[in-house]
Steps between C-alpha positions, in 0.01 A plus 500: 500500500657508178878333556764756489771472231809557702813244301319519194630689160290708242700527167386752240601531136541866456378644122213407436368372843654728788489791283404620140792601336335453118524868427837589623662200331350582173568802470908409622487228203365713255774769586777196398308405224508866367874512533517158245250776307204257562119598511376455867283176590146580631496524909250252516764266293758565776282310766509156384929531399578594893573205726792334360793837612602777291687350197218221430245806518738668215582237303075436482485867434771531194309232322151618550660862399748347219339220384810282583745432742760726698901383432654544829652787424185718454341301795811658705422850410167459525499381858760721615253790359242332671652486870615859512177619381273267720729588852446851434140440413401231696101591663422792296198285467537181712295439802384192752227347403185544661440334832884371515645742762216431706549076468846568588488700819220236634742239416775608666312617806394119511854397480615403140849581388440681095687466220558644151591229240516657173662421134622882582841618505544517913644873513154634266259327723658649767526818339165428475346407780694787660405742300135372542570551922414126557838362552453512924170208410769204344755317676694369206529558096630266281500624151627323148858558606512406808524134454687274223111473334178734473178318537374247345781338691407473891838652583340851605236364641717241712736821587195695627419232763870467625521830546157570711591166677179383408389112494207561300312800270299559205613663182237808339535593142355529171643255234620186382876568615336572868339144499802333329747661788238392778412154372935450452536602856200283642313792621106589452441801302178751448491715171356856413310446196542891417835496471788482146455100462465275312351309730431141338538353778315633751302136577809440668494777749321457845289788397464776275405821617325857338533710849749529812222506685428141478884383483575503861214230604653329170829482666418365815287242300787360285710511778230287721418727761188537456 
């Protein structure tokens, strides 16, 4: 019989790997940018600029719009048009990912204490999450804010474990910054290979994945219980 998970932690980056939130964050930056009087960047653009929170997404934005950089003032403005328009707009269009729901309900059946780790401001992912009706399936959400640093640096990561009490878990996202946090706080990760990116790195993962139906075995596998 397949050894039960009970003690161990399941950490998942949110855009990009929990849930895709492409559409609705494009179409929230490309309100901003319209209020700097900017033409809108393509929705398939928007993908690989998410990952890094809010401001990094609209400072990559503004140049690929503008051809240069934001000053801080027009950075201000534009994320402050951003936010309000995103929280009052935030899953017109974003939905979990295929399979992921499922993964997480067997997990937690077998025992594992979940976790959202996400580059996010904590109040929008869960504003999110809430608005999605998944909130009851996580135990914990550390966001960007919540710590003194967002991921790369392991602090989130290292945050999520204290507060599930948890010894030992495995990080699941979708990019570079994932496997930077994970590899900083000495924990194996697994990657979706369909999510924003970039994902240069994914020879350092314990495994990349293209389904949720094949990440729980991977799970147990990187965590050696198998």
């Amino acid at each position: 019989m397949a050894a039960r998970l009970s003690g161990e932690a399941v950490l998942f980056d949110l855009d990009g790997t929990l849930v895709d939130t492409a559409a609705d964050l494009a179409a929230s930056m490309n309100h901003a940018l319209a209020g700097c009087g900017l033409a809108p960047v393509p929705a398939g653009e928007v993908r690989s600029l998410v990952g890094r929170g809010a401001r990094r997404m609209l400072m990559r934005g503004y140049k690929v719009s503008a051809g240069r950089e934001a000053d801080e003032k027009e950075l201000d403005a534009a994320l402050a048009r951003f936010l309000t328009h995103y929280q009052a707009n935030i899953a017109v269009e974003s939905r979990p990912f295929a399979g992921v729901i499922e993964m997480i309900e067997g997990l937690r059946a077998d025992g594992a204490r979940i976790a959202i780790c996400t580059n996010k401001r904590e109040a929008m992912a869960r504003l999110l999450i809430e608005t999605l009706g998944i909130a009851p399936l996580f135990d914990t959400i550390v966001g960007a804010d919540t710590t003194t640093a967002p991921k790369p640096d392991a602090a989130p990561v290292l945050l999520c474990m204290t507060r599930l009490s948890a010894e030992r878990g495995i990080f699941i996202g979708d990019s570079d910054t994932d496997i930077k946090a994970s590899a900083a706080a000495r924990m194996p990760c697994l990657m979706a290979d369909f999510g924003y990116g970039p994902l240069t790195l994914a020879y350092q993962a314990s495994a990349v994945f293209s389904d949720y139906r094949a990440a729980a075995e991977l799970v147990r596998v990187a965590l050696n219980l198998r």
